[in-house]
C-alpha positions as a printed NumPy array, in Angstrom:
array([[  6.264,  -8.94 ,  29.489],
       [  5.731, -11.866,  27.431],
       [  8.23 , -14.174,  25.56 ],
       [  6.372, -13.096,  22.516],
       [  7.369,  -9.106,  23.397],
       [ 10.627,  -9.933,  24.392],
       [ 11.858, -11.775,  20.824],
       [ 10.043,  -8.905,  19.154],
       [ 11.573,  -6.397,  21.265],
       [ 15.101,  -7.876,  20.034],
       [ 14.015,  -7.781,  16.412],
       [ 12.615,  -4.268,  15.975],
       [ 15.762,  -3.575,  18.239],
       [ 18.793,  -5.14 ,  15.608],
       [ 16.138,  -6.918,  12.838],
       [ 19.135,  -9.173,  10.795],
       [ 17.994,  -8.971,   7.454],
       [ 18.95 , -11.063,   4.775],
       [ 20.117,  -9.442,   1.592],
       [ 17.32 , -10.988,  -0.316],
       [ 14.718,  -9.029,   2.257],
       [ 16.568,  -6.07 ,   1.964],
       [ 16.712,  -6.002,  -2.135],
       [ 12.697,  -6.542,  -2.012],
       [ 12.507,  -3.895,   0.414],
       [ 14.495,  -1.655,  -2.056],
       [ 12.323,  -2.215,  -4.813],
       [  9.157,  -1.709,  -2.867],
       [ 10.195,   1.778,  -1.22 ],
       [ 10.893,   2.675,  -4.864],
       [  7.93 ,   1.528,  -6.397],
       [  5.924,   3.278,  -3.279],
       [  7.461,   6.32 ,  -3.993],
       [  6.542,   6.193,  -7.504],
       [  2.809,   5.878,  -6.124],
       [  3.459,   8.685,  -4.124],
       [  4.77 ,  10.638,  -6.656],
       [  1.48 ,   9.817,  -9.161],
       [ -0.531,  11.033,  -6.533],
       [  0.569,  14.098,  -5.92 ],
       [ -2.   ,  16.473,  -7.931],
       [ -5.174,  14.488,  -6.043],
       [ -7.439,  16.555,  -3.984],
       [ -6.514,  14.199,  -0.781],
       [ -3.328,  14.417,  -1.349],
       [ -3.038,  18.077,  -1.322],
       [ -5.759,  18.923,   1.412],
       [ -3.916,  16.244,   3.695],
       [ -0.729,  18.349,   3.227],
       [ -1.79 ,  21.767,   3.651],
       [ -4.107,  20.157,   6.345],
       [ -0.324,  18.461,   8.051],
       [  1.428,  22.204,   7.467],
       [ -1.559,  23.855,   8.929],
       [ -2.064,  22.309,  11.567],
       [  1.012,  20.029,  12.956],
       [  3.416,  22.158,  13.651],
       [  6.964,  21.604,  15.294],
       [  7.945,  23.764,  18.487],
       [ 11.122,  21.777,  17.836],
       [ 13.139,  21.688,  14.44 ],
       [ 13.866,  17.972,  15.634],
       [ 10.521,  16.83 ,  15.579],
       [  9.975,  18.562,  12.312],
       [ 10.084,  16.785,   8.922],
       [  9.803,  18.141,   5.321],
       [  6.41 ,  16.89 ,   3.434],
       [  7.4  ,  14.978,   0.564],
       [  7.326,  15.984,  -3.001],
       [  5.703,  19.776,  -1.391],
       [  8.992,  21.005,   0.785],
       [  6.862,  22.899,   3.931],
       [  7.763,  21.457,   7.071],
       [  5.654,  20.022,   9.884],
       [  5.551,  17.782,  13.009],
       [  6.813,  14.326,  12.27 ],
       [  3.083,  12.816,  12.914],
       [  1.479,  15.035,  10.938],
       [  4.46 ,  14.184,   7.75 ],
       [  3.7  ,  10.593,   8.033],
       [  0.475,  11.331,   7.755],
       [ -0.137,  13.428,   5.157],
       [  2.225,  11.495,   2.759],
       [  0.58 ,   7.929,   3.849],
       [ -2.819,   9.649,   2.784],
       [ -1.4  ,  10.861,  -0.198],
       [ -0.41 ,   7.454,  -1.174],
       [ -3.329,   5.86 ,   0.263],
       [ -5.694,   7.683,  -2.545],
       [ -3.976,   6.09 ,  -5.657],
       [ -4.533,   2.807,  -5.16 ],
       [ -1.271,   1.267,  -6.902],
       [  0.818,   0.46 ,  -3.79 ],
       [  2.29 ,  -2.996,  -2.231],
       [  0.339,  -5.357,  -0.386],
       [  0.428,  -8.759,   1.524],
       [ -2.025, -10.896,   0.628],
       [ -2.956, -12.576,   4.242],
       [ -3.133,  -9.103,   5.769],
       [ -6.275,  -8.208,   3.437],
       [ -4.072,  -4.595,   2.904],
       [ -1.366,  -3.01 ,   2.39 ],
       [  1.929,  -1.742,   5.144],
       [  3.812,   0.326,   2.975],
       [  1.611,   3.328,   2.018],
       [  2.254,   3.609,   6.032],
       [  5.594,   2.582,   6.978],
       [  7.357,   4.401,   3.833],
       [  6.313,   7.714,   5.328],
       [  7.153,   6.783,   8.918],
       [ 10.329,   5.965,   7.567],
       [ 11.167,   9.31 ,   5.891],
       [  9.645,  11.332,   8.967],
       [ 11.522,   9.821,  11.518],
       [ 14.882,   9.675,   9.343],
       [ 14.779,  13.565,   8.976],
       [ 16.61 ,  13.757,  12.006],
       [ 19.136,  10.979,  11.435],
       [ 21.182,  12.231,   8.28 ],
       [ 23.813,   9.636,   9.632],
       [ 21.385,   6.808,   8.204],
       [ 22.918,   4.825,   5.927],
       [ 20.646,   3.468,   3.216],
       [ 21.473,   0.064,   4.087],
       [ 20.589,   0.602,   7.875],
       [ 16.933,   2.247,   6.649],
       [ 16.144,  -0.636,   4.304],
       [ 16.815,  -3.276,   7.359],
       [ 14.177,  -0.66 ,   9.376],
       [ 11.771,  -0.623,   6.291],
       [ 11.94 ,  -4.632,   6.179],
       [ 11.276,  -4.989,  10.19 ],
       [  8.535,  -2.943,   9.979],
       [  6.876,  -5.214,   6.958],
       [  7.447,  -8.101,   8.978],
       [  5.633,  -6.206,  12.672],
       [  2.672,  -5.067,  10.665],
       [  1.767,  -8.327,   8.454],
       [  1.992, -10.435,  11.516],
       [ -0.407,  -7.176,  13.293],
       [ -2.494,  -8.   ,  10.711],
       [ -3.066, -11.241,  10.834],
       [ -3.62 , -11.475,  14.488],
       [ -6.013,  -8.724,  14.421],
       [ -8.379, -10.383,  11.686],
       [ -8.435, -13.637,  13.787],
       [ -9.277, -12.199,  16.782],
       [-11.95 ,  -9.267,  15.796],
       [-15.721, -10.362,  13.742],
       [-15.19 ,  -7.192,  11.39 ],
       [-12.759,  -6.841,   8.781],
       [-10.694,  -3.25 ,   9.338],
       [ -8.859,  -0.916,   7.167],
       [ -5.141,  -1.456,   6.702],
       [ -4.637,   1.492,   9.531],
       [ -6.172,  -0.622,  12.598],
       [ -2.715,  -2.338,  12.388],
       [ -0.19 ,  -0.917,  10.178],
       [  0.157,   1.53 ,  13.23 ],
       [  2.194,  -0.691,  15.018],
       [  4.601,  -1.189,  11.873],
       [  4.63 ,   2.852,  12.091],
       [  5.503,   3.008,  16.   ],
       [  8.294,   0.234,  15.215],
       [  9.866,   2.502,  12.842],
       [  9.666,   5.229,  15.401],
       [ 11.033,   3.524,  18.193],
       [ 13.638,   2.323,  16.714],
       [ 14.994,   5.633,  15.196],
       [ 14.268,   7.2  ,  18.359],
       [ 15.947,   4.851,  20.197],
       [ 13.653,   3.317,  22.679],
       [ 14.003,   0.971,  25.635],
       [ 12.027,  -2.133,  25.418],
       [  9.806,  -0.55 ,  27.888],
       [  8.94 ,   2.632,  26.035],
       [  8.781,   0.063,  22.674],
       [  6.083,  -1.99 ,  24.158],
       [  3.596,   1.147,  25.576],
       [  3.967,   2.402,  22.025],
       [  2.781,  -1.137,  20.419],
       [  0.317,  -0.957,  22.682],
       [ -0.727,   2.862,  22.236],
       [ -0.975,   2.128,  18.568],
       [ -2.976,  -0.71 ,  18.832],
       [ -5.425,   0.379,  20.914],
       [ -5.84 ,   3.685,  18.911],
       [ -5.261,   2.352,  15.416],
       [ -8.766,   3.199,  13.59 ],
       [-11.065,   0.023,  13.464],
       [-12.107,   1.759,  10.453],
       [-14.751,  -0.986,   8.533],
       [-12.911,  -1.636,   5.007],
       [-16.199,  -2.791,   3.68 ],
       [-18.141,   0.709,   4.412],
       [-15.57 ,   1.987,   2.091],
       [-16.072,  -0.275,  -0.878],
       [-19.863,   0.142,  -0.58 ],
       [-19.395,   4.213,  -0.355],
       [-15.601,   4.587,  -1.835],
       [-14.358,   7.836,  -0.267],
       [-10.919,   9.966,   0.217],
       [-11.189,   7.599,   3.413],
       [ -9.739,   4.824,   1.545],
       [ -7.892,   2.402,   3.459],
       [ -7.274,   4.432,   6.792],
       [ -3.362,   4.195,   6.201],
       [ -3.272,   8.063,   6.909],
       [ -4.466,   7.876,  10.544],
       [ -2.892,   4.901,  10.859],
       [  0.751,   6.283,  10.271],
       [ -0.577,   9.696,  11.923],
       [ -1.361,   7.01 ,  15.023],
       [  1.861,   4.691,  14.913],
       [  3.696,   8.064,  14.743],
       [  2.07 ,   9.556,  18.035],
       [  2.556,   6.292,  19.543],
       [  5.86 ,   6.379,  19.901],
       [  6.494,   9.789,  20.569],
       [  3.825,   9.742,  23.368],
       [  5.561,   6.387,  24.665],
       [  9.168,   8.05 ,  24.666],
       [  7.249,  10.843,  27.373],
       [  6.489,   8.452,  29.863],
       [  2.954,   7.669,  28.693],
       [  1.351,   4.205,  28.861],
       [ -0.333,   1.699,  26.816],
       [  0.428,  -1.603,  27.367],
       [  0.083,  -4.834,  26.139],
       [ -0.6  ,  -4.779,  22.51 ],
       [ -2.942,  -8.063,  22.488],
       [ -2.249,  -8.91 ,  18.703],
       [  0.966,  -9.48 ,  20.027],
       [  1.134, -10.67 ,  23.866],
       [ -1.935, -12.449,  23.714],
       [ -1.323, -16.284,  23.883],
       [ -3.863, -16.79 ,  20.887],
       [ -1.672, -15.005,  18.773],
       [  1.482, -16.41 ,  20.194],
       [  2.061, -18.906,  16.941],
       [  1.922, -16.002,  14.371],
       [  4.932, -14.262,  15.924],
       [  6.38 , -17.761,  16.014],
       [  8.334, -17.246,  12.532],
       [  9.375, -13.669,  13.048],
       [ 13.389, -13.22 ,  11.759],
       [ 13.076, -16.605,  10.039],
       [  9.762, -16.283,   7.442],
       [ 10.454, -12.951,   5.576],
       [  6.707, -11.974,   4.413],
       [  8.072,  -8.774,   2.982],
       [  9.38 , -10.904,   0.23 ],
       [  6.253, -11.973,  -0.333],
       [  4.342,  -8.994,  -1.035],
       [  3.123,  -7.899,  -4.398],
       [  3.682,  -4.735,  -6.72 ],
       [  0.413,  -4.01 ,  -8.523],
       [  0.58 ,  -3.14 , -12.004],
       [ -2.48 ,  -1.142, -12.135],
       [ -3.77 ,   1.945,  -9.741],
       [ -6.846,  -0.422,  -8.997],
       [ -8.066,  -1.964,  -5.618],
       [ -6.09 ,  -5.753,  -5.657],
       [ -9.299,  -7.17 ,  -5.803],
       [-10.279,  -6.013,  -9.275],
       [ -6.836,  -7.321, -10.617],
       [ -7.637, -10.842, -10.775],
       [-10.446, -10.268, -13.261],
       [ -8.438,  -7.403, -15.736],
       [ -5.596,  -9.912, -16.489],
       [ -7.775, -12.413, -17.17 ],
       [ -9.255, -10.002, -19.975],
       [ -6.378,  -8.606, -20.249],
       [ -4.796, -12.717, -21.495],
       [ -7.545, -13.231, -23.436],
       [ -7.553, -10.188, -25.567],
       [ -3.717, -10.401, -26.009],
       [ -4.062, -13.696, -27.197],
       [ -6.769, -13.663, -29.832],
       [ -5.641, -10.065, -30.663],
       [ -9.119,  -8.578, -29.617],
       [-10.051,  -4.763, -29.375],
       [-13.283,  -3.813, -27.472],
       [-14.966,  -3.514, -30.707],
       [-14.894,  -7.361, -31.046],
       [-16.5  ,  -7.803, -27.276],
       [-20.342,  -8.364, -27.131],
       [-20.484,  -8.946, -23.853],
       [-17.849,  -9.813, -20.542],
       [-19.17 , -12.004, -17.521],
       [-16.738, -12.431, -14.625],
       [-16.844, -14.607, -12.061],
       [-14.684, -13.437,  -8.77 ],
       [-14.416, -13.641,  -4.719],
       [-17.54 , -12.125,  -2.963],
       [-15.968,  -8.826,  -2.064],
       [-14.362,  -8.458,  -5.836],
       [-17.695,  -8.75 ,  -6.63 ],
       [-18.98 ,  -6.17 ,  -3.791],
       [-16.366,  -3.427,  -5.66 ],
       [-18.655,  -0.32 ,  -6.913],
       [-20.91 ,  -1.006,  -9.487],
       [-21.695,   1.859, -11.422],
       [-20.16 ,   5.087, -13.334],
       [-17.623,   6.97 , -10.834],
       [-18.138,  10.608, -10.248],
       [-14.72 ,  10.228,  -7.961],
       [-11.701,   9.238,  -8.026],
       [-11.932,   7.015,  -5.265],
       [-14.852,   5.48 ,  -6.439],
       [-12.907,   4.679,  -9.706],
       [-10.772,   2.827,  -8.124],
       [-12.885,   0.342,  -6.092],
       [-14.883,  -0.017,  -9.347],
       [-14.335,  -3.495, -10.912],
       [-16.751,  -3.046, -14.274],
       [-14.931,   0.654, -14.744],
       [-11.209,  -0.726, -14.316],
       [-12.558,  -3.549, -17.172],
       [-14.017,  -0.984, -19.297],
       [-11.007,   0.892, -19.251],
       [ -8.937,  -1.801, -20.297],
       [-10.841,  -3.428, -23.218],
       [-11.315,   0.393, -24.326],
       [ -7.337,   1.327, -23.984],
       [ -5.481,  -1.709, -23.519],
       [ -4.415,  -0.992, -20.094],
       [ -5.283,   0.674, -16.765],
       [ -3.09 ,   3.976, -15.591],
       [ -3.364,   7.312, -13.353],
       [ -4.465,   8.91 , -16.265],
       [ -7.763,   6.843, -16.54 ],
       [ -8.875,   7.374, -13.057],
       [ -8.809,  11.313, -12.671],
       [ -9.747,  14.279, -14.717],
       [-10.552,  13.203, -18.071],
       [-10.488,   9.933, -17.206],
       [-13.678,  10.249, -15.3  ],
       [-15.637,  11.623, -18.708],
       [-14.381,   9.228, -21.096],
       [-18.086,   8.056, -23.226],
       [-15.893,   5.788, -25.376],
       [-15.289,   3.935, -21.228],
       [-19.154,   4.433, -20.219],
       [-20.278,   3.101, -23.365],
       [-18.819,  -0.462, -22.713],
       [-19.919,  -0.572, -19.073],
       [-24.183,  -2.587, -20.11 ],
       [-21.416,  -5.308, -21.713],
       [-20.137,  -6.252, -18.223],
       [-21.868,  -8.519, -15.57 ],
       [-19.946,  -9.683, -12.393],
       [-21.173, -12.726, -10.058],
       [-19.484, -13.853,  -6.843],
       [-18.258, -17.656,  -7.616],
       [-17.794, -19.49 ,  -3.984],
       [-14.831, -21.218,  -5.541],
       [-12.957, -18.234,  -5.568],
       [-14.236, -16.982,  -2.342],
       [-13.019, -20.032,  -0.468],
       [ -9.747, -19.137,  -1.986],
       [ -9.651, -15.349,  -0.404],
       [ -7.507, -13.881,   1.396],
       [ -4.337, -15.942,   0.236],
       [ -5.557, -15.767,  -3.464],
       [ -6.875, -13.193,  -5.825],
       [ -9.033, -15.319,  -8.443],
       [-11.055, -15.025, -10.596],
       [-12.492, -16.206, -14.4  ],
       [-14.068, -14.214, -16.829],
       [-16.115, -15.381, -20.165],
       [-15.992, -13.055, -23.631],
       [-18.981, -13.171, -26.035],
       [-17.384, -12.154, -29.129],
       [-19.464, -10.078, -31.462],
       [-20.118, -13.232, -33.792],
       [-21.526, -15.352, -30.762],
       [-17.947, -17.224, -30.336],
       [-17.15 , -17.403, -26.325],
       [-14.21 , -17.484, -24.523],
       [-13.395, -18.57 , -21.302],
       [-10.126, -17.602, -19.331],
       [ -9.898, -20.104, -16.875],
       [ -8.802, -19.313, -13.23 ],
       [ -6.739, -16.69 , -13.326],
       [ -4.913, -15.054, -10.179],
       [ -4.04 , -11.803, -10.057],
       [  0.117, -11.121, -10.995],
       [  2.096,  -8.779,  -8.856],
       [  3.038, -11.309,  -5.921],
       [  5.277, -13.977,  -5.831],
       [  3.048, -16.573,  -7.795],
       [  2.921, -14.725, -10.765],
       [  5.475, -11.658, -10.242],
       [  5.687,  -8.527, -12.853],
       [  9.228,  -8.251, -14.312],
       [ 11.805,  -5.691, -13.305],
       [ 11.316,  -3.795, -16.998],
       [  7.098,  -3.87 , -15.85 ],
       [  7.499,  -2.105, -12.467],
       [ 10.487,   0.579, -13.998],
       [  7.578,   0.921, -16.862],
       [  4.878,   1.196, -13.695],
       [  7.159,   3.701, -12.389],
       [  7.932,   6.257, -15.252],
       [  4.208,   6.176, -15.714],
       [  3.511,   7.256, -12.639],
       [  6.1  ,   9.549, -11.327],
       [  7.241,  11.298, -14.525],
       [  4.339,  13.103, -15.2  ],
       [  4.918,  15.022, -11.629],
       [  8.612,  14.944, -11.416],
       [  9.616,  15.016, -14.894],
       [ 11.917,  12.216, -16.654],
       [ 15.237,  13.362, -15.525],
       [ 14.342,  13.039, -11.743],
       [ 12.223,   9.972, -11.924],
       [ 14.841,   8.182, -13.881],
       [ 17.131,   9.238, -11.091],
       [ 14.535,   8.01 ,  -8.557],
       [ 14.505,   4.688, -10.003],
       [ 17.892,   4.021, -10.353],
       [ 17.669,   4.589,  -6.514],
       [ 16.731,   1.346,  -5.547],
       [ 20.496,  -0.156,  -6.845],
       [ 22.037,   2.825,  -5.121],
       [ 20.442,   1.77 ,  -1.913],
       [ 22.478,  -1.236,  -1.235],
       [ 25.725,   0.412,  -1.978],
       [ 27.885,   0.461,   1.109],
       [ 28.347,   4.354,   1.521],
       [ 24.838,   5.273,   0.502],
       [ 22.874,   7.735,   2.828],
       [ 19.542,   7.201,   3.652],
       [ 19.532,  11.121,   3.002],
       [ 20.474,  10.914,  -0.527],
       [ 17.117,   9.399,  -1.806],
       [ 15.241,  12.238,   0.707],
       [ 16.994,  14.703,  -1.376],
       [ 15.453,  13.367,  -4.488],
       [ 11.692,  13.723,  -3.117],
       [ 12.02 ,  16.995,  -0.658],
       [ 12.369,  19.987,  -2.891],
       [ 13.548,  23.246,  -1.29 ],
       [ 10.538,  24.816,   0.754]])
């Protein structure tokens, strides 16, 4: 084993989490659930779940684990899976902006799959768990898109965040913890993100195989079966990424999007989004918009969506939504949403270019400047503008509770979601069960 396994053996094993990682991490398993909860109706969402009861089922009511937000019960793989897919398909979840994606749309449902059989777990104790897997997956990440040509879905390595989770709740040696790293690894799905934006599909950003892989991982590794080493993490040319593991905490350093939009559109929208607020403008006052963004902002889909996936990698649709209705929700991007004229009308005033300046600055940045023609000639420019949501330009607490109604009242109804938000205090209370927030999202089957 290598002295890069063996410190993150020790982590994943006792991870000592400082409060200010574990507050972040309350907020964003909050604000994830919120996502899940918004997505509930979608047609992935739903086939993934009846696909998970179908299909995965439990010989053993210990490896069995309720499907969120639905009740049935199924095998824990096929829980994290369905529920990472669910979330997966409304694109308004956390991300980390050197990873290129996103680690809790996977590691959320891990979380709640493998905790079904721990009702012990205090809250506190699952947030530290939540927080060590953030920290395995973004430095996955980041050693997977130096060492590989293509660029791959958040799956290819939030797997080993997922098979963290899983060991550690299962209680695995270090042995059994390093066959799983490397079992997820190896079969996380080098899905190609960029296929995806060019064809947007219920494929979306392979999260769901890649908790339904981290997931199997560890099981498989706690029966004796082998997969060792995980190179993004024993190779020597990734050694210096694992370097800062217990002392950088990245999770702190993810962003909450404020709109159900790929991250790469969001750069562009509140840079409209300033300028309108500003000069007090309404779409009827806008000639014509001309962004200028990173090249694959500007590779987002082009045209009309039919879908709802294709909605939401659609940079000139999330802008015509939100010069039409002043801002970009769930309700925009499904149903009706999808056969709104007053939206298609305004998509011939939009143009998009890719502006190497703001390429150069991608992955760490989000930028991006857009130009309005007002309808007397005038023009107005926007200046760089990087998207908000992280820590350079974070949304207040009132923004994300707002984020949050919006999303998960419609499904659960205000009385529970305003009891699901006022989770993430609750959390940190000494005394808190993990099990008390699982009670909130797993009705009676």
């Amino acid at each position: 084993m290598s002295a890069t396994f063996d410190r993150l053996a020790r982590f994943i094993d006792s991870p000592q989490v400082p409060d200010s990682a574990r507050d972040r991490a309350a907020l964003l398993l909050i604000d994830t659930l919120g996502v899940a909860a918004g997505a509930d109706a979608l047609d992935p969402a739903r086939i993934a779940r009846d696909f998970a009861a179908d299909f995965h089922v439990a010989r053993n009511p210990a490896d069995a684990a309720p499907l969120l937000f639905d009740g049935r019960a199924c095998a824990i793989p096929g829980a994290a899976f369905a529920l990472a897919t669910q979330i997966d398909n409304l694109d308004g979840h956390d991300g980390y902006n050197p990873t290129k994606g996103h680690i809790g749309c996977a590691v959320v449902p891990a979380l709640f799959a493998f905790a079904h059989a721990r009702p012990d777990l205090t809250a506190r104790d699952a947030l530290d768990i939540l927080a060590m897997s953030y920290e395995v997956s973004a430095r996955a990440a980041i050693a997977l898109h130096r060492t590989v040509s293509d660029y791959h879905t958040s799956g290819a390595w939030n797997a080993l965040g997922v098979a963290a989770v899983g060991c550690h709740l299962r209680g695995a040696t270090p042995t059994q913890l390093r066959e799983a790293l490397g079992i997820a690894e190896y079969h996380g799905p080098r899905s190609q993100m960029m296929r995806e934006i060019a064809t947007p599909t219920m494929l979306h950003d392979g999260s769901g195989m890649g908790a339904l892989t981290g997931a199997m991982a560890a099981l498989l590794a706690l029966r004796g079966f082998q997969g060792a080493p995980a190179i993004t993490v024993e190779n020597e040319d990734v050694a210096d990424i694992w370097a800062d593991l217990g002392d950088l905490w990245t999770i702190e350093l993810n962003y909450i999007k404020p709109y159900p939009i790929c991250r790469w559109a969001h750069a562009p929208l509140d840079a409209l989004g300033g300028l309108m607020r500003a000069k007090r403008l309404t779409h009827k006052d806008i000639k014509a918009l001309h962004v200028r963004t990173f090249a694959e902002s500007a590779a987002l889909y082009p045209g009309l969506p039919e879908t709802t996936g294709q909605a939401q990698y659609s940079l000139p649709f999330a802008l015509a939504v939100l010069m039409r209705h002043g801002h970009v929700g769930p309700e925009h991007i499904a149903g009706a949403g999808l056969r709104d004229a007053a939206v298609a009308e305004l998509l011939p005033r939009i143009t998009v270019s890719e502006d190497p300046h703001h390429s150069r600055r991608f992955p760490e940045g989000r930028w991006a400047d857009v130009t309005l023609t007002l309808a007397d000639g005038t023009e107005l420019h926007s200046g760089d503008v990087h998207a908000r949501g992280g820590p350079e330009s974070p949304m207040q607490e009132a923004e994300v509770a707002a984020k949050f109604t919006s999303f998960a009242a419609p499904t659960l109804g205000t009385e529970r979601s305003d009891k699901l938000w006022a989770m993430r205090r609750r959390l940190l209370e000494n005394g808190c069960l993990f099990s008390d927030l699982a009670g909130l999202v797993t009705p009676a089957p």
